[in-house]
C-alpha positions in Angstrom: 9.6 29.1 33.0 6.6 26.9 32.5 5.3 24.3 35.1 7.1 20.8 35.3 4.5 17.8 34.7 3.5 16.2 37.7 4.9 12.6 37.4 3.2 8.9 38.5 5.0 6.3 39.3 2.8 3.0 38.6 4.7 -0.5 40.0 3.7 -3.9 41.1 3.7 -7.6 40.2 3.7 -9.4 36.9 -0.2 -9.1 36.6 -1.3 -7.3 39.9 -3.6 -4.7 38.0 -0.7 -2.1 36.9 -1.9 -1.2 33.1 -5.1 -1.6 34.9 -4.5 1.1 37.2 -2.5 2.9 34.8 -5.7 3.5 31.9 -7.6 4.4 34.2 -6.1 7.3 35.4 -4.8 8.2 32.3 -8.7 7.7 30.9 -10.5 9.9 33.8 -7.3 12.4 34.0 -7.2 13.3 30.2 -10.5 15.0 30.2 -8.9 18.0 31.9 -5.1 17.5 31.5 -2.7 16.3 28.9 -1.2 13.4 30.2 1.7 11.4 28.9 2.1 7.3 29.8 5.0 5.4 29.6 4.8 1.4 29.9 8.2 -0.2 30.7 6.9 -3.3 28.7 7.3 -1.2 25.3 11.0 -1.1 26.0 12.0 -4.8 25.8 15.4 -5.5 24.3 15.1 -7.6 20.9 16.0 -10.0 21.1 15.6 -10.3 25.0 18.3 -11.5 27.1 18.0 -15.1 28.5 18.5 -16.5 31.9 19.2 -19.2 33.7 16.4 -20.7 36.3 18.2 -20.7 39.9 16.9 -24.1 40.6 15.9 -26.2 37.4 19.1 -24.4 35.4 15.9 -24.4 33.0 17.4 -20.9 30.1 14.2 -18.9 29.7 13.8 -15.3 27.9 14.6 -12.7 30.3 11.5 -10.3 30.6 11.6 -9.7 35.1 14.9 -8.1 35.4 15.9 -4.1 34.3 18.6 -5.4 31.8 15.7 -7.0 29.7 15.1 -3.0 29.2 16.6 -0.3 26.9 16.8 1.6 29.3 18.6 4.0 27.8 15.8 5.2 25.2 13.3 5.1 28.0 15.0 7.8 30.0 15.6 9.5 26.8 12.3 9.6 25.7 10.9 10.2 30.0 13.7 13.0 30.3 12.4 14.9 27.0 8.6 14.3 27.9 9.4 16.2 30.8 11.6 19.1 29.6 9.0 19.5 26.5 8.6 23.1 26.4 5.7 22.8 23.8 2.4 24.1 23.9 1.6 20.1 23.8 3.6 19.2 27.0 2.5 17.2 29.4 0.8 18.2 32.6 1.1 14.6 33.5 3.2 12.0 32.7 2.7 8.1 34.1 5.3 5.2 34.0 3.7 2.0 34.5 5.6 -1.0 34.8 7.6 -4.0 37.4 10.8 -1.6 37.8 9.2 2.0 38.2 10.1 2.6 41.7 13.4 -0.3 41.6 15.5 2.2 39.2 16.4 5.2 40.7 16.4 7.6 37.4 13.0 6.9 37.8 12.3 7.2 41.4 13.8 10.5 42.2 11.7 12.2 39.0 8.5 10.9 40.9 5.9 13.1 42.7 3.3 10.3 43.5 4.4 6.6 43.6 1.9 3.8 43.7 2.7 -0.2 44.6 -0.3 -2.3 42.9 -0.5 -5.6 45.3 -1.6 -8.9 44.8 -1.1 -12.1 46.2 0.9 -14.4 44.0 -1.5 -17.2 43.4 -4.1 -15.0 42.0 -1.1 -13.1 39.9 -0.3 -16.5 38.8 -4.4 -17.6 37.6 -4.2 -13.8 35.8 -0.6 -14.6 34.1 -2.2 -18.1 33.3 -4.9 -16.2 31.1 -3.1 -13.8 29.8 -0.3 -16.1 28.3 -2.6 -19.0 27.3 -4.1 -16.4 24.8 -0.5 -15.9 23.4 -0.6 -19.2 22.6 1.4 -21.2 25.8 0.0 -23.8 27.7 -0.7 -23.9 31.6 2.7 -25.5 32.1 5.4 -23.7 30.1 3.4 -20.9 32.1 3.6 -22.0 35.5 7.1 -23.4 34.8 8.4 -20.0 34.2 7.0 -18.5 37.0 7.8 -20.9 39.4 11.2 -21.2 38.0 12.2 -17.8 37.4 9.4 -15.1 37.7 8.5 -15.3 41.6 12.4 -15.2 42.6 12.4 -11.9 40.2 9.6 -10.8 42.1 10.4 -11.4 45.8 14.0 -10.2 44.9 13.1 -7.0 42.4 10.0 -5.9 43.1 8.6 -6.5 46.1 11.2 -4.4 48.2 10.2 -1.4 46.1 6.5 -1.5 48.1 8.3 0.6 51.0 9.4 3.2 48.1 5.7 3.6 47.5 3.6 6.5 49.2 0.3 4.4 48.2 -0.2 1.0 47.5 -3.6 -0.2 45.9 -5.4 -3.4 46.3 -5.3 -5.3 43.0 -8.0 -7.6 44.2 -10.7 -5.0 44.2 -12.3 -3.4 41.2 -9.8 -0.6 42.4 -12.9 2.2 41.9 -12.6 3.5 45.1 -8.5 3.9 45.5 -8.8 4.8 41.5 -11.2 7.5 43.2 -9.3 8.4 45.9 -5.9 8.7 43.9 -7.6 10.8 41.0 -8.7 13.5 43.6 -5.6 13.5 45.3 -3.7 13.7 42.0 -6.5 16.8 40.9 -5.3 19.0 43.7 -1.6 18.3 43.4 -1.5 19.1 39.6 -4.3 22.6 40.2 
C-alpha cells in the first residue's frame, strides 16, 4: 500500500491572501514533490444561485455560501486525487478556498489546516481592485460586500479560524510564515 498524500487545507476571507498563499507553496513545494491544488472558486454552480441581502432585500449572485458550490464533483474529483494509485499521484494535495475548513468532508481529510487573516477594510480595498478590473464600479462593489459578503463572512468563515492549526497574517508579504509552513510541511511529508 503506497503512502496517502499529505493534504493542506488553505481558508480565509474573500481576498485575505488565500491563492496567494496557496501558489506559493504549491510553487516552492513542487520542486521536490508532486503536488495537487484544488481552488473551491473553480467549482461555482452555473448559473450561480442568488440571494437575498438581509438588510437592503437587495437579490445578488450567490458566490459566499457552500451551496454556490458543486460540491459534489469537488469531493469527487478530491476523493480520487487522493486514492490515485498512479505512478503520478500526488504527494501533496492543497484546497484553497472560503469553505475549506467550514465543510466537514473536507476538514476530517486534512493533515495541516491554515486560516489566512485579514482585517476587513483592507479585504474590502483588495476586493475593490480586484473586481474593478472585471469591469464593476467601486459601488456595486462595496454594495455587495456590505450587503451580503461580510454577514457571509462573520457567519461562514470566520468561526472556521478555531478549526485552523495555523493562521497567517495576510498583511505581511507572508515570506516568513510561507517559510515557516514550507519547512514544517518538508518534514511531515519526508
Amino acid at each position: 500500500m503506497s503512502k496517502k498524500p499529505y493534504v493542506i487545507g488553505v481558508t480565509g476571507g474573500t481576498c485575505s491572501g488565500k491563492t496567494t498563499l496557496t501558489g506559493r507553496l504549491e510553487e516552492s513545494l513542487s520542486k521536490g514533490y508532486n503536488v495537487k491544488v484544488f481552488h473551491m472558486d473553480a467549482y461555482f454552480k452555473r448559473p450561480s444561485p442568488t440571494t437575498i441581502a438581509p438588510i437592503t432585500r437587495i437579490e445578488y449572485f450567490e458566490h459566499n455560501h457552500p451551496d454556490a458550490f458543486d460540491l459534489e464533483r469537488l469531493y469527487n474529483e478530491l476523493d480520487n486525487a487522493l486514492e490515485d494509485e498512479s505512478e503520478n499521484k500526488a504527494d501533496i494535495v492543497i484546497i484553497e478556498g472560503l469553505f475549506t475548513l467550514h465543510l466537514d468532508h473536507i476538514r476530517d481529510l486534512l493533515d495541516l489546516k491554515v486560516f489566512v487573516d485579514l482585517e476587513s477594510d483592507e479585504r474590502l480595498v483588495r476586493r475593490v481592485k480586484r473586481f474593478m478590473g472585471f469591469g464593476q464600479t467601486p459601488e456595486e462593489i462595496t454594495s455587495r460586500y456590505i450587503d451580503t459578503v461580510r454577514f457571509r463572512h462573520k457567519e461562514l468563515v470566520e468561526p472556521t479560524r478555531w478549526h485552523a492549526d495555523v493562521v497567517i497574517n495576510g498583511t505581511l508579504d507572508m515570506n516568513l510564515g510561507t517559510d515557516i509552513l514550507l519547512k514544517y510541511i518538508e518534514l511531515m511529508v519526508k
